[in-house]
C-alpha positions as CSV (number, residue, x, y, z in Angstrom):
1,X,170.8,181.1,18.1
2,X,171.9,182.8,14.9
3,X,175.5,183.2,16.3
4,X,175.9,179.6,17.6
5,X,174.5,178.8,13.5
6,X,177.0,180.8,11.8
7,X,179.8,179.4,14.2
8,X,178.5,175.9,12.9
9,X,178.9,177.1,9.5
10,X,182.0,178.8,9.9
11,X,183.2,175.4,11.3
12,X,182.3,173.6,8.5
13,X,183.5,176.3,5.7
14,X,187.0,175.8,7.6
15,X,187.4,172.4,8.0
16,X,187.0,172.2,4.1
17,X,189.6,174.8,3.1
18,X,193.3,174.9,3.4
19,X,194.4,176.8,6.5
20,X,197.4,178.2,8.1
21,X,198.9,175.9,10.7
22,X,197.6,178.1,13.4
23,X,193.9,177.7,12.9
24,X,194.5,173.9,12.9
25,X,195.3,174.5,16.8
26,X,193.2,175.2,19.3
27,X,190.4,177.5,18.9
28,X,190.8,181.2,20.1
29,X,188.2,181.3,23.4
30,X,186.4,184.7,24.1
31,X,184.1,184.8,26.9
32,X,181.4,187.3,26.6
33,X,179.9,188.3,29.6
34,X,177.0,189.8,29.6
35,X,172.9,190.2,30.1
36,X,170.5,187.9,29.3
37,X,167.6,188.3,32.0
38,X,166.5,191.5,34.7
39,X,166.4,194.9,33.9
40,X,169.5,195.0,32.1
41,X,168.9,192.7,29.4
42,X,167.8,194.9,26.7
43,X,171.6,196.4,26.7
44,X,173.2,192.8,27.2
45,X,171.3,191.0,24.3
46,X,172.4,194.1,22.0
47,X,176.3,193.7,23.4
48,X,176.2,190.1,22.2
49,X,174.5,191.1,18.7
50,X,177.4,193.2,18.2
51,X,179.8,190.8,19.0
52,X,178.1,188.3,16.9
53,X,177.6,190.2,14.0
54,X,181.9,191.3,13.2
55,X,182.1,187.2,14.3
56,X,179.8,186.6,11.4
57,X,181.6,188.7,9.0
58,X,184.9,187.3,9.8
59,X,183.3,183.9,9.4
60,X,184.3,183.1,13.1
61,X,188.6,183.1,12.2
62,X,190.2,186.2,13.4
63,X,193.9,186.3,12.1
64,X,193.7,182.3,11.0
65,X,192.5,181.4,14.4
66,X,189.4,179.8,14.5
67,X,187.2,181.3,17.6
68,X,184.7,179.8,19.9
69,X,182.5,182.5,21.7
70,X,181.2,181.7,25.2
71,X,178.5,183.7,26.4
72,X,178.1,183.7,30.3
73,X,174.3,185.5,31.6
74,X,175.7,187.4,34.6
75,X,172.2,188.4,35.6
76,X,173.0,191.9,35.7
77,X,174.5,191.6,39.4
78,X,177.9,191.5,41.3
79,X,177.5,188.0,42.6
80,X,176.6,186.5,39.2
81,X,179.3,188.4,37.4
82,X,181.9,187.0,40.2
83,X,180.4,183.7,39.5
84,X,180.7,184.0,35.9
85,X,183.8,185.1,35.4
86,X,185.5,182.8,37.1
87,X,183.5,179.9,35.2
88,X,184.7,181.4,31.9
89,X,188.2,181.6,33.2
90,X,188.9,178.3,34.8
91,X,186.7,176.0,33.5
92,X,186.1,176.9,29.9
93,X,189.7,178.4,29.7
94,X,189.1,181.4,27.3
95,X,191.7,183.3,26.3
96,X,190.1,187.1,26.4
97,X,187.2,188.3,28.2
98,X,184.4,191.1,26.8
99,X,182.4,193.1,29.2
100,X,180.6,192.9,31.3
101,X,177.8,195.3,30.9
102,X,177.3,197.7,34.3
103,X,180.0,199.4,36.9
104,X,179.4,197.5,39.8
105,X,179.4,194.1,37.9
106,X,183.0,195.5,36.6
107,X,184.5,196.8,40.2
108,X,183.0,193.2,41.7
109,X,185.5,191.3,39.1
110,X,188.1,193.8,39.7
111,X,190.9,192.0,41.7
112,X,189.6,188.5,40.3
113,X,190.9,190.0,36.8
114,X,194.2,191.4,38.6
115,X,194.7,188.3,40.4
116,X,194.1,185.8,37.0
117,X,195.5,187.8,34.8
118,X,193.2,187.6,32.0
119,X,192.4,191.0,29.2
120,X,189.1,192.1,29.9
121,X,187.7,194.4,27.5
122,X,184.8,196.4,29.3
123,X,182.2,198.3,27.9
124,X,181.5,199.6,31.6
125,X,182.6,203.4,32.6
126,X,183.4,203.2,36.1
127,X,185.9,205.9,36.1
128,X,188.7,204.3,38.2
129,X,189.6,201.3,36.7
130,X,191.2,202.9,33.8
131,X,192.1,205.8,36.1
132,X,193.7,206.1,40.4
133,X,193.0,202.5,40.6
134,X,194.0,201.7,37.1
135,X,194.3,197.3,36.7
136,X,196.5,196.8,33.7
137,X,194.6,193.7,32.6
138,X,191.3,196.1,32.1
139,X,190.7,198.3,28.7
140,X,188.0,199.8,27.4
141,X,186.9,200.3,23.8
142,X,183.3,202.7,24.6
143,X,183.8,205.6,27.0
144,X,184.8,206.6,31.0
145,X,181.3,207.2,32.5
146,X,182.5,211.2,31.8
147,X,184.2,211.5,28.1
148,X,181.6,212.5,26.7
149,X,180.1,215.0,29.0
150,X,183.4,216.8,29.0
151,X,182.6,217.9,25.2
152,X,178.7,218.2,26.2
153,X,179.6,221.0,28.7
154,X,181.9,222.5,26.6
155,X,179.5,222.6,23.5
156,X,176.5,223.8,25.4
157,X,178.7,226.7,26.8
158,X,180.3,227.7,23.7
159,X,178.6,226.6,20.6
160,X,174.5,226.7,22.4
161,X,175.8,230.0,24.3
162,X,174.2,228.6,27.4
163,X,174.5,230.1,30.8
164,X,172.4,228.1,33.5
165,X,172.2,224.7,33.4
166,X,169.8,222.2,36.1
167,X,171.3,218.7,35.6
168,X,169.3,215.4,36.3
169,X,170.5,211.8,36.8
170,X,170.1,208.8,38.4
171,X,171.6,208.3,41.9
172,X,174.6,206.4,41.2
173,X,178.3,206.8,40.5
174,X,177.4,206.4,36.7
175,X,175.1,209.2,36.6
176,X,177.8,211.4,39.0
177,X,180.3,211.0,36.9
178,X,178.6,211.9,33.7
179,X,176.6,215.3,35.2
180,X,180.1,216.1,37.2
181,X,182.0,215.9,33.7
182,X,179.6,218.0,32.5
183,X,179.4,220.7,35.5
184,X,183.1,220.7,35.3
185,X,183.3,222.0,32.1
186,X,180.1,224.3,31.7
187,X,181.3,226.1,34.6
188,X,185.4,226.1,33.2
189,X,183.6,228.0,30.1
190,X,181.4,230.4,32.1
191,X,178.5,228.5,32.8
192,X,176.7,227.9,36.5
193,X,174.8,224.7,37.3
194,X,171.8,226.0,39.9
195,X,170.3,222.8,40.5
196,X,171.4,219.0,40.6
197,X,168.7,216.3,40.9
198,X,169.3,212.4,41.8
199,X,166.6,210.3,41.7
200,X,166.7,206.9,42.9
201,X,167.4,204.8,40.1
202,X,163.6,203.6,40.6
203,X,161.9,206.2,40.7
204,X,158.1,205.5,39.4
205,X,157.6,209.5,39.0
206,X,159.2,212.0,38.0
207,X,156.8,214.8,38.1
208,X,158.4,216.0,42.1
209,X,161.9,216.7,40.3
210,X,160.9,218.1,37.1
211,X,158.5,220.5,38.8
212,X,161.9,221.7,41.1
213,X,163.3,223.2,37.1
214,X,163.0,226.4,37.7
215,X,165.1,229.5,35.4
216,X,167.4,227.7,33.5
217,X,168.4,227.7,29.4
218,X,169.0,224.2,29.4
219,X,168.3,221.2,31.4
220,X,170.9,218.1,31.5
221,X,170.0,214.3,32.0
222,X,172.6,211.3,32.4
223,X,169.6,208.7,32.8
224,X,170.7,205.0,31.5
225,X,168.5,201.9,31.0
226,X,165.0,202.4,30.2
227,X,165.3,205.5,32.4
228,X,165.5,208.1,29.7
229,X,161.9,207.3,28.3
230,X,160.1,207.6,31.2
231,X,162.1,210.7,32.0
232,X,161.5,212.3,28.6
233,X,157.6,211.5,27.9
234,X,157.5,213.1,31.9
235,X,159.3,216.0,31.1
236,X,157.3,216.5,27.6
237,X,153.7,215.9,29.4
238,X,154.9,218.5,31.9
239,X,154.9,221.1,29.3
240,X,158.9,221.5,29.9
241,X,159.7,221.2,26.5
242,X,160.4,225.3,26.2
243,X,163.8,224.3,28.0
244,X,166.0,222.8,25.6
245,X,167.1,219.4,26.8
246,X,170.8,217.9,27.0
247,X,171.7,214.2,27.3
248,X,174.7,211.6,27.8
249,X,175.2,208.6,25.7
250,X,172.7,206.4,27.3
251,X,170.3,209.0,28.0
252,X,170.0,208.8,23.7
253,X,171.6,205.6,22.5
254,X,170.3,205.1,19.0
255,X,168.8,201.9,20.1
256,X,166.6,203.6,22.5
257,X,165.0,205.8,19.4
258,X,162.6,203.2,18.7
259,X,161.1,203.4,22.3
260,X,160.9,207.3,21.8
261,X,158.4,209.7,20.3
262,X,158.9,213.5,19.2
263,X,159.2,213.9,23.0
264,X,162.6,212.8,21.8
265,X,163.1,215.7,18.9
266,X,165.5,218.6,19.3
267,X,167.2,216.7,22.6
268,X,171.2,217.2,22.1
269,X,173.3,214.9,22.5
270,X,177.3,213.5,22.9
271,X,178.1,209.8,21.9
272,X,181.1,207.9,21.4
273,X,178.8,206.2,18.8
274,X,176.3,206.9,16.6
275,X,174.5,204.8,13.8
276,X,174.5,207.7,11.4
277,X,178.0,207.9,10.8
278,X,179.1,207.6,7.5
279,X,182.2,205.6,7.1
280,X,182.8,201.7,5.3
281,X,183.0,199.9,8.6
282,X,180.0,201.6,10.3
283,X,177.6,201.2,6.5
284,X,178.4,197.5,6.7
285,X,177.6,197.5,10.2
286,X,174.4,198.8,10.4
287,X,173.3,197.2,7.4
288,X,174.3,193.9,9.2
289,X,172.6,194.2,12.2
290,X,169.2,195.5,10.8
291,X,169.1,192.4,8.5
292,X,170.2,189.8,11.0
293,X,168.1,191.3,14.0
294,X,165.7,194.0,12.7
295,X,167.3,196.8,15.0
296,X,169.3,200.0,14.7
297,X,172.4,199.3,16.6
298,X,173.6,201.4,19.8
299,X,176.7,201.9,22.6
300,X,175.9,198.6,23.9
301,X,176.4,196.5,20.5
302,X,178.9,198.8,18.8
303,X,181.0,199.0,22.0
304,X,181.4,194.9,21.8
305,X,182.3,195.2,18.1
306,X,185.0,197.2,18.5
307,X,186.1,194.8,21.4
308,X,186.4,192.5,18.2
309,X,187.9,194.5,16.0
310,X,190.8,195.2,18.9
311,X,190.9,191.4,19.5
312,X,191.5,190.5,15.8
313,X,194.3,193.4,15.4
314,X,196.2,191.9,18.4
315,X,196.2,188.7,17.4
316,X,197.3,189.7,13.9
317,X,200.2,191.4,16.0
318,X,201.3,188.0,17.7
319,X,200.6,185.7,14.6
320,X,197.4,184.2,16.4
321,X,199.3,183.5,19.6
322,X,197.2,184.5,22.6
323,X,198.8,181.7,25.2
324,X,201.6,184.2,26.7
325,X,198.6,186.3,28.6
326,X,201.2,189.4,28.8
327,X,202.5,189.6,25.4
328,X,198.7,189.5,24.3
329,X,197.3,192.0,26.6
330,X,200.5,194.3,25.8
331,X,199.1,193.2,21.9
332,X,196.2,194.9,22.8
333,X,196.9,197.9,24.5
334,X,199.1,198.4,21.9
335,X,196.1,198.6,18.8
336,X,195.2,201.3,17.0
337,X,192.3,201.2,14.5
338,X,191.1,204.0,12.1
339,X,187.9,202.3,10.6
340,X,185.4,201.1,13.2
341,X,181.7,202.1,13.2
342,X,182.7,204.6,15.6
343,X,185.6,206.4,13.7
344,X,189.6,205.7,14.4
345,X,190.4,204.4,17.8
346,X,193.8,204.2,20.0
347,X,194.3,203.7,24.0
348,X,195.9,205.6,26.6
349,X,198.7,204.3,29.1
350,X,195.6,203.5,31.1
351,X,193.7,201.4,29.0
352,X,190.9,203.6,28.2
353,X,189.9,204.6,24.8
354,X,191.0,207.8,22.6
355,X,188.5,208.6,20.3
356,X,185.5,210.9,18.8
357,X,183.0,212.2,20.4
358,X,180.0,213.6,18.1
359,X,177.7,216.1,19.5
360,X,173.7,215.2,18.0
361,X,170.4,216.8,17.6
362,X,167.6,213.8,17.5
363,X,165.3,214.3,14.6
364,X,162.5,212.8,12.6
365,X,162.7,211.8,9.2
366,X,160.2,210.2,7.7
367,X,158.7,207.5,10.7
368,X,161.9,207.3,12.2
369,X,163.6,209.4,14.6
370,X,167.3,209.9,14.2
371,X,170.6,211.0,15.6
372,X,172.2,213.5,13.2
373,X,175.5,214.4,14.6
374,X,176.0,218.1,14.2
375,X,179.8,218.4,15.7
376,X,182.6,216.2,16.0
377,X,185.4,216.3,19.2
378,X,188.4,214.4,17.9
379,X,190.6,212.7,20.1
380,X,188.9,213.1,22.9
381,X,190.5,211.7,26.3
382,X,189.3,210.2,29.2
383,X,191.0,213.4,31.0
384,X,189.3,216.1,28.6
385,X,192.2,218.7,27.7
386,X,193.1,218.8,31.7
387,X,195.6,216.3,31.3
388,X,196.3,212.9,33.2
389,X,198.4,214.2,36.4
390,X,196.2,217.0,36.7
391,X,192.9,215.1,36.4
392,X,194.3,212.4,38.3
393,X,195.2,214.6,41.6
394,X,191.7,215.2,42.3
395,X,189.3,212.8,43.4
396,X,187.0,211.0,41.5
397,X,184.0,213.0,40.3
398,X,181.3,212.3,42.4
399,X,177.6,213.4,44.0
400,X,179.9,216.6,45.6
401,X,182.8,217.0,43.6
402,X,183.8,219.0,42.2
403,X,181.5,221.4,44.5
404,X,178.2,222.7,43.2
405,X,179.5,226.7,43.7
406,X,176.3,227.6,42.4
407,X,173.2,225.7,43.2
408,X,169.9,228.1,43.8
């Protein structure tokens, strides 16, 4: 593998120069777990390219501590991710864990983190672990399953001078929680949502939804996986391409542009990432990843860089010292960043991430088809501008909640 190479050659490079005293100790452990095999591999190989790729940069040392990565296949499912974790844990002793990829792998590790521990950086959005149930060994560096539907609703009601939205999703808390964030919003600023779809998350056709559309000015999908193509060239063949449509991050993830054709042009779009953002960290980034793998990176690979990047501050914070868990995890909780590929970063008191979320139109320019972000949200919370004890005093968005006032 090109990341077990450069680790080899970072080894090498290090044992031949002077070092600091700490990266003659031990070498700093991260266990990565992630996807390898199923239906979720696409997203897990990308998570460990991103990883690999600010590992590469940094020659594998991050604050003069050399670093070993272990990455665990969790096979996409609770059981392995159970299984996984606690072989990275206990048996290969690491001292940080990244990921894993989906919700229910994070809720089925959930106590097991509590109970060891161990800082886990997720990439996953189930609302509650940073939220009511909030485990203080869990952050996050991408997005709550709802940040950035929050500034979708609000920018289709204000800026798109929208008034009735259908929304579209798959039938699972992820796709709840994005379409609820949304609904919340849209309706706050005027709007109605008159229909709410949930297919099963297989679901070979779409044609039996789409054709329930009916008079709406927009329509809203929260689709993840390979989901959002099917969904798309459906929607397109259908002749619905008269109503503009709306998506969450994973619905357009830049690394899902390559599977897309101008179905895909004109969708809008809110991301906590996006490969078109011009600043030094991001350039570097992209440029990295397209030479080393031949893609355009996503969520799923820039969410594990940042991981990194929040790892290497909070080691520069304890001088390299990660074997008092607490001080460590308080190291990280503590970092904020201001040049990542996806702009400046900071966390909340509940772990989750505080940062920009940029509102996109996909287009084509030349072959390619391409993100260009059109609005930036600054700032932006896990609790939107409701506030934490607000937010927090209502339940957990959901298939029902906050109630569909309007449905037709």
């Amino acid at each position: 593998m090109a990341g077990a190479a450069s680790g080899a050659a970072a080894t090498t490079l290090s044992a031949a120069l002077p070092m600091p005293a700490i990266a003659q100790s031990a070498p700093f452990k991260i266990g990565l777990l992630t996807v390898k095999t199923g239906p979720l591999a696409q997203g897990g190989i990308q998570m460990e390219q991103g990883l690999v790729t600010l590992l590469k940069q940094k020659n594998y040392t991050l604050a003069g501590r050399k670093v070993e990565l272990i990455s665990a296949d969790t096979g996409g499912n609770p059981a392995g991710a159970k299984t996984k974790a606690s072989e990275v844990i206990e048996r290969d002793k690491v001292d940080v864990v990244l990921g894993p990829l989906a919700a229910f792998e994070v809720l089925a590790i959930n106590d097991y983190i509590r109970q060891q521990g161990m800082p886990l950086i997720s990439l996953a959005g189930a609302e509650d672990v940073t939220q009511r149930l909030a485990n203080p060994w869990i952050m996050r560096t991408s997005a709550s399953s709802a940040q950035c539907c929050h500034p979708l609703g609000d920018y289709a009601a204000k800026e798109l001078k929208y008034k009735r939205a259908a929304t579209i999703a798959d039938d699972l808390a992820f796709g709840y929680e994005q379409l609820s964030a949304f609904q919340r919003v849209f309706e706050d600023d005027g709007g109605k949502v008159v229909k709410k779809l949930w297919p099963p998350l297989v679901t070979p056709d779409y044609t039996p939804y789409i054709a329930q559309i009916g008079n709406v000015d927009c329509v809203v999908n929260g689709f993840a996986g390979s989901n959002p193509v099917k969904f798309m060239r459906a929607y397109a063949d259908l002749g619905m391409k008269r109503i503009p449509l709306l998506g969450g991050w994973t619905a357009m993830d830049d690394a899902l542009l390559k599977s897309l054709g101008d179905e895909a042009v004109g969708v809008v779009s809110a991301s906590w990432y996006s490969a078109s953002l011009d600043n030094a960290s991001n350039t570097r980034f992209v440029a990295d990843m397209a030479k080393d793998y031949n893609v355009v990176p996503g969520g799923y690979s820039a969410g594990m860089y940042v991981a990194g990047q929040v790892v290497e501050a909070a080691l520069e914070k304890t001088g390299g010292k990660a074997d008092d868990r607490k001080a460590f995890n308080e190291a990280l909780r503590g970092v904020s960043l201001t040049d990542t590929p996806r702009g400046p970063v900071k966390f909340d008191a509940y772990g989750n991430v505080v940062g920009d979320v940029q509102i996109r139109r996909c287009e084509r320019k030349g072959r390619a088809l391409v993100n260009t972000i059109v609005k930036i949200y600054s700032d932006v919370s896990q609790f939107w501008t409701y506030g934490d004890k607000a937010f927090l005093a209502n339940p957990v968005y959901a298939r029902d909640w906050p109630p569909a006032k309007n449905l037709e």
